[in-house]
C-alpha positions in Angstrom: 5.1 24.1 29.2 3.4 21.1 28.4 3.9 20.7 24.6 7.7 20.9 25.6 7.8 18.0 24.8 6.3 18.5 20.8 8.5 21.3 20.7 12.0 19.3 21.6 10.6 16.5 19.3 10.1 18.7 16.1 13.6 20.9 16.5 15.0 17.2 16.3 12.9 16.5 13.1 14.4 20.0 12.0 17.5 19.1 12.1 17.3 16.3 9.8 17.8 16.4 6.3 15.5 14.3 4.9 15.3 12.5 1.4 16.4 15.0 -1.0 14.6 15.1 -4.5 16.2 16.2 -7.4 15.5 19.9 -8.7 12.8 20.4 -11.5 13.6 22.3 -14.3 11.4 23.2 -16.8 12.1 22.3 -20.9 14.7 19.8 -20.4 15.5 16.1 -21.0 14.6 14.5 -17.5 17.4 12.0 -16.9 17.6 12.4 -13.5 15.6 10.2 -11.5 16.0 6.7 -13.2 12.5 7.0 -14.6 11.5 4.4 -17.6 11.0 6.7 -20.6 11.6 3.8 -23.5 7.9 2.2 -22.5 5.9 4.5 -25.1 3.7 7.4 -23.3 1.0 6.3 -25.3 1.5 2.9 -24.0 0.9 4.2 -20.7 -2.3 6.8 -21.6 -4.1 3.7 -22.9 -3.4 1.9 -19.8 -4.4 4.7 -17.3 -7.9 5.1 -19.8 -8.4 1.9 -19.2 -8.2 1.5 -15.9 -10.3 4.8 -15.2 -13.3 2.7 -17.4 -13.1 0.0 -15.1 -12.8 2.0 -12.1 -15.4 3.7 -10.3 -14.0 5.9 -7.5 -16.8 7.0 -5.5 -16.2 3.5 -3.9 -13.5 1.9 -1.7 -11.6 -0.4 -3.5 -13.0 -2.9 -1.8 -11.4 -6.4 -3.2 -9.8 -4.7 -5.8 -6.0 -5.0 -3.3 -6.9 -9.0 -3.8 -7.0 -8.8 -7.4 -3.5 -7.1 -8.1 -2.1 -9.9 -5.6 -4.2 -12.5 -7.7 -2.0 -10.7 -11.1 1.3 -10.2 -9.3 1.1 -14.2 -7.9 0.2 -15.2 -11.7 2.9 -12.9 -13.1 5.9 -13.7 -10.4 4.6 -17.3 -10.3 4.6 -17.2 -6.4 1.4 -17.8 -4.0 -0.5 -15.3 -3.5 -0.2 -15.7 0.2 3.2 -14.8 -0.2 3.2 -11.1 -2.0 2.0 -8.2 -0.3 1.9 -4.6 -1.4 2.0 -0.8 -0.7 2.1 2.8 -1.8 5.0 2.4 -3.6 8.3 0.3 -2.3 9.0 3.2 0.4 5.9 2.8 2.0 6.5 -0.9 2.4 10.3 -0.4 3.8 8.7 2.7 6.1 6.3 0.5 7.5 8.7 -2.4 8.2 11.2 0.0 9.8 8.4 1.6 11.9 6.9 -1.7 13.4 9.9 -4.3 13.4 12.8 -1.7 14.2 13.8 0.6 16.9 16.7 2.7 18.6 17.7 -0.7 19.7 18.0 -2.7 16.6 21.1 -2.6 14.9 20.7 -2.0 10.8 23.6 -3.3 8.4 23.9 -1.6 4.9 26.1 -0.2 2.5 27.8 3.2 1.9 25.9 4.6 0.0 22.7 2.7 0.0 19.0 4.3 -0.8 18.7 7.3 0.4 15.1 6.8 1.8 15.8 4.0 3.8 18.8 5.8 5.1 17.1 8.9 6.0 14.2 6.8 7.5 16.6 4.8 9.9 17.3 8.4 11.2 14.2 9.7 11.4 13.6 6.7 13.8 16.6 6.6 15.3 17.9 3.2 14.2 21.6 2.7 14.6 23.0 1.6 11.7 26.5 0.2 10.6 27.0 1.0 6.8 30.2 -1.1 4.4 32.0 1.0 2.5 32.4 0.8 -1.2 35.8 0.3 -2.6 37.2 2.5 -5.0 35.7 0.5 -8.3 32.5 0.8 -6.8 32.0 -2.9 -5.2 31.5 -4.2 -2.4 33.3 -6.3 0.2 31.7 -9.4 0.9 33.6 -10.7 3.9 32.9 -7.1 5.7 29.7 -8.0 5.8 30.0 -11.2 7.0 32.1 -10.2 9.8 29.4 -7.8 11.0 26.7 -9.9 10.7 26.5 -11.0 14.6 26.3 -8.0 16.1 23.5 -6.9 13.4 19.4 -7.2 13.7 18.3 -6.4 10.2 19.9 -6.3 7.1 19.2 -4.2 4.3 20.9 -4.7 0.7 19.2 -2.8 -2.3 20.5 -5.6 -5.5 21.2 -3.6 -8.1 22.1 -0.7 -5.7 21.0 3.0 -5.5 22.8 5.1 -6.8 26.1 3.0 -7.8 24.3 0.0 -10.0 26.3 -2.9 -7.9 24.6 -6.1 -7.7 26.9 -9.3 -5.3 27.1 -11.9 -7.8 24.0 -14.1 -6.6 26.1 -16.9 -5.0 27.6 -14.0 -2.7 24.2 -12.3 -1.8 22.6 -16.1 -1.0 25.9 -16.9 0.7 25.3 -13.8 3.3 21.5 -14.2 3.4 21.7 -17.8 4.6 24.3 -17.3 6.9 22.3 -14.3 9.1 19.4 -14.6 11.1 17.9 -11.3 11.5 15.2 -9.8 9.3 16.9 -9.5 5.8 15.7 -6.8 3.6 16.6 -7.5 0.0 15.5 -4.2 -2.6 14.9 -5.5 -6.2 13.6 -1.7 -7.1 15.9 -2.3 -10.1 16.2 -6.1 -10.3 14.7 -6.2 -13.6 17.6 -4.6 -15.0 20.1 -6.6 -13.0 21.6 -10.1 -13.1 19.3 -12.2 -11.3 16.4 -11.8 -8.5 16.1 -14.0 -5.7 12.4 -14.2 -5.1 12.5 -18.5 -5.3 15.1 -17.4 -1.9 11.8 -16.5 -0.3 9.8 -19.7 -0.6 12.6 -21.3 1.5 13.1 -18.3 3.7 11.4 -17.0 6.9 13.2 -14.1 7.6 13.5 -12.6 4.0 11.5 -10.0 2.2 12.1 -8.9 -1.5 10.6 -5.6 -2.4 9.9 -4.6 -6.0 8.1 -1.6 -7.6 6.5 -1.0 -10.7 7.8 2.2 -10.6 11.4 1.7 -12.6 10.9 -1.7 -15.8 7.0 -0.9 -15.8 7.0 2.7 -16.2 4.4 3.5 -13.5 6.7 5.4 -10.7 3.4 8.6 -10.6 0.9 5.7 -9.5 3.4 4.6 -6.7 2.8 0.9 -6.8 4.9 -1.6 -5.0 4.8 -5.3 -3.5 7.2 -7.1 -1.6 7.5 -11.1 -1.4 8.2 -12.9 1.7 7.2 -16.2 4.1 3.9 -16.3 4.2 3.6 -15.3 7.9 5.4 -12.0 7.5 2.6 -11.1 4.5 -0.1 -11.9 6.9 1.1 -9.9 9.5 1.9 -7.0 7.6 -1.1 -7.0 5.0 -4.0 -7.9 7.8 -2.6 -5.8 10.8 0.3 -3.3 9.6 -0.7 -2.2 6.2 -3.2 0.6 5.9 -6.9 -0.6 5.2 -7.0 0.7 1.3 -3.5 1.3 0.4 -3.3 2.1 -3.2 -6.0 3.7 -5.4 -8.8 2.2 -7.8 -6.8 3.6 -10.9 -3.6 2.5 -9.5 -4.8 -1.2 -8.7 -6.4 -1.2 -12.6 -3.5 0.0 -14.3 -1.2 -2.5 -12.3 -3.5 -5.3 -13.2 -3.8 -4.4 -16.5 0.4 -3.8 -17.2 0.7 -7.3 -15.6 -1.1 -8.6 -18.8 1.6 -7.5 -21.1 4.9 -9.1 -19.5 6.8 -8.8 -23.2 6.3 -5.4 -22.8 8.4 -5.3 -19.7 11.1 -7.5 -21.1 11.2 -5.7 -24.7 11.7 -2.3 -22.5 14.4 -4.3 -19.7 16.8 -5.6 -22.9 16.6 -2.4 -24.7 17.7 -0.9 -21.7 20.7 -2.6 -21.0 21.3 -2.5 -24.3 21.1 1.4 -24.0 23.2 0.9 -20.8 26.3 -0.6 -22.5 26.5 1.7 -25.1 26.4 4.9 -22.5 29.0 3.2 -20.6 31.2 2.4 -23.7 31.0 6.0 -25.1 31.8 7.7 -21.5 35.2 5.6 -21.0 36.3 7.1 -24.1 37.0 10.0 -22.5 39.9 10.5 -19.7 37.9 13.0 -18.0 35.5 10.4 -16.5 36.0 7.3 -14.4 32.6 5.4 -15.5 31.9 1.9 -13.1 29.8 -0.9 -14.5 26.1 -0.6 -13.9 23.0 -3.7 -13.7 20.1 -1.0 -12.8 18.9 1.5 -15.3 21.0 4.4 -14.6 25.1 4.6 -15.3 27.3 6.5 -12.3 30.4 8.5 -13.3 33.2 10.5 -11.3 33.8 13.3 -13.4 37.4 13.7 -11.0 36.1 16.8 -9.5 34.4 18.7 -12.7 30.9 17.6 -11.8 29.3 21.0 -11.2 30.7 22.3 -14.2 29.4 19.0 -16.4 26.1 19.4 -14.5 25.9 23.1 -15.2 26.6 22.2 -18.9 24.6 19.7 -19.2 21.4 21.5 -17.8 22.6 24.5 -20.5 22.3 21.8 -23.2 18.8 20.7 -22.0 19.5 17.6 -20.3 19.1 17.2 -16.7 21.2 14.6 -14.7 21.6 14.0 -11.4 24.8 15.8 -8.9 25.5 13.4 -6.2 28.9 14.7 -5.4 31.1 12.6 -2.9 30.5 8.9 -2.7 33.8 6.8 -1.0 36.8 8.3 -2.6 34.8 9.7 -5.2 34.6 13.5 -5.2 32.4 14.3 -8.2 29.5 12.2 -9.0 27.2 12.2 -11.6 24.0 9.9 -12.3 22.4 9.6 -15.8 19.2 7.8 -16.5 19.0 5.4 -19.1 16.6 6.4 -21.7 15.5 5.7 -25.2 18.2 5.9 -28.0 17.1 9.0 -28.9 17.4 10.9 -25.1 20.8 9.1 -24.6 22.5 10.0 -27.9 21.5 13.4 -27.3 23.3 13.2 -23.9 26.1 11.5 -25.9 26.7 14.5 -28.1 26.2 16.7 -25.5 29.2 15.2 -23.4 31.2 15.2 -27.0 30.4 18.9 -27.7 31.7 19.6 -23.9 34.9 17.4 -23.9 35.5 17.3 -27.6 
């Protein structure tokens, strides 16, 4: 037959797992997805009113991509030939995967790293050699380094999804500066985190940050992202690769007009790790949980095998988390979101009323 050939390809595709979204349910405390609930919804409705005055969508947005660079280069205090941007931070790494990656380049990541790239690099057949975490959730620097040399691209999310690791930044610059393949460095969380290393890029051809406004702005239903890099790889991708009207009018608005209001972002970061801290120091009271450190927005527990039953109790309270099961040595993992003081002391008690 002569679409054998469509019909081998898609049982392949089958096969596959693909990125695997967390369930909805319906009337219960969304903690699941690492979602920024502590910037006010009104906050946000203003923002997505204004931008629907300013927009008019029976156009193109036509120049409206160049103005959102024009923010982002004011806001990250980088040239503006020098950010690019996409439907959201998977976009950007799907495209980079799809056009400067194949079954014969050689990917180097972590184990567990974000899911999506992962799942991409098997979609596309791209062979990839993945460092285990230890058993305290870190990471081994010197593993990487010895695998550097037999490795085309490398691929670090900093903090990392779904354990919160970030290298301490003379490690990740020490390992950057030391490879020569394409290095992939995802700051989805970096506003949460230690340090970013977007001042790497201006000294850097081979490096590209990407960032989303999806996790400190609030913003992940309008699936904006950007990435900084040399800028050579920005032309490239943005004049040649990129799609021709990536992100909506409303989207471009809004992410112009959040970009106005940087306090915002950093009152909502502090309070967060603030938050963070005090949902890591409750859950070590109890022996029931290993709890490891976190610099993203989310805190990752083992509950030593239990985590069905604290899931399944958990979702009986109202609160949904997120089941991630086995990671290293790990057996029963469990993801909660950061929220506002309110959500997470309600997940607090809920944990008391099941352990106390």
């Amino acid at each position: 037959m002569k679409n054998g050939w469509f019909q081998k390809k898609l049982r392949g595709y089958a096969s596959l797992q693909g990125y695997q979204k967390p369930q909805k349910y319906t009337g219960v405390l969304k903690l699941d997805s690492n979602e920024n609930f502590v910037i006010g919804k009104q906050y946000q409705q203003d923002l997505i009113h204004n931008a629907r005055k300013i927009s008019d969508v029976r156009e193109y947005p036509l120049g409206r991509a160049e103005k959102l660079v024009n923010a982002l280069s004011k806001y990250l205090k980088v040239p503006q030939n020098m950010i690019g941007i996409g439907n959201g931070s998977d976009q950007i790494l799907d495209l980079i995967l799809t056009n400067f990656a194949s079954p014969q380049t050689r990917v180097l990541t972590s184990e567990p790293t974000f899911g999506f790239f992962e799942e991409r690099c098997k979609l596309y057949s791209i062979p990839t050699t993945k460092i285990p975490f230890s058993k305290d959730m870190t990471l081994d620097l010197n593993q990487f380094m010895e695998k550097l040399k037999n490795s085309d691209i490398l691929y670090i999310d900093s903090p990392n999804n779904p354990t919160g690791f970030q290298f301490l930044r003379k490690d990740l610059e020490k390992l950057i500066k030391k490879f020569e393949g394409l290095v992939i460095i995802d700051e989805a969380y970096g506003k949460f985190g230690d340090y970013s290393l977007i001042n790497l890029s201006k000294s850097m051809n081979n490096l590209i940050i990407v960032q989303t406004f999806s996790k400190a702005f609030g913003l992940a239903g309008l699936r904006l992202g950007y990435f900084i890099a040399n800028k050579n790889i920005v032309d490239v991708f943005s004049r040649v690769i990129q799609y021709p009207y990536p992100l909506n009018s409303i989207a471009i608005e809004a992410g112009i007009l959040a970009l106005q209001k940087p306090q915002i972002i950093s009152d909502t970061t502090n309070t967060i790790k603030k938050e963070r801290k005090r949902i890591i120091d409750n859950l070590r009271k109890y022996d029931a949980f290993e709890v490891f450190d976190s610099k993203a927005n989310f805190v990752l527990f083992d509950a030593k095998g239990a985590d069905s039953h604290v899931f399944t109790a958990m979702i009986e309270q109202g609160i949904s988390i997120r089941k991630l099961g086995k990671i290293g040595k790990h057996k029963g993992c469990l993801r909660v979101t950061v929220g506002t003081k309110e959500m997470n002391s309600k997940f607090l008690l809920a944990i008391r009323d099941l352990l106390g």
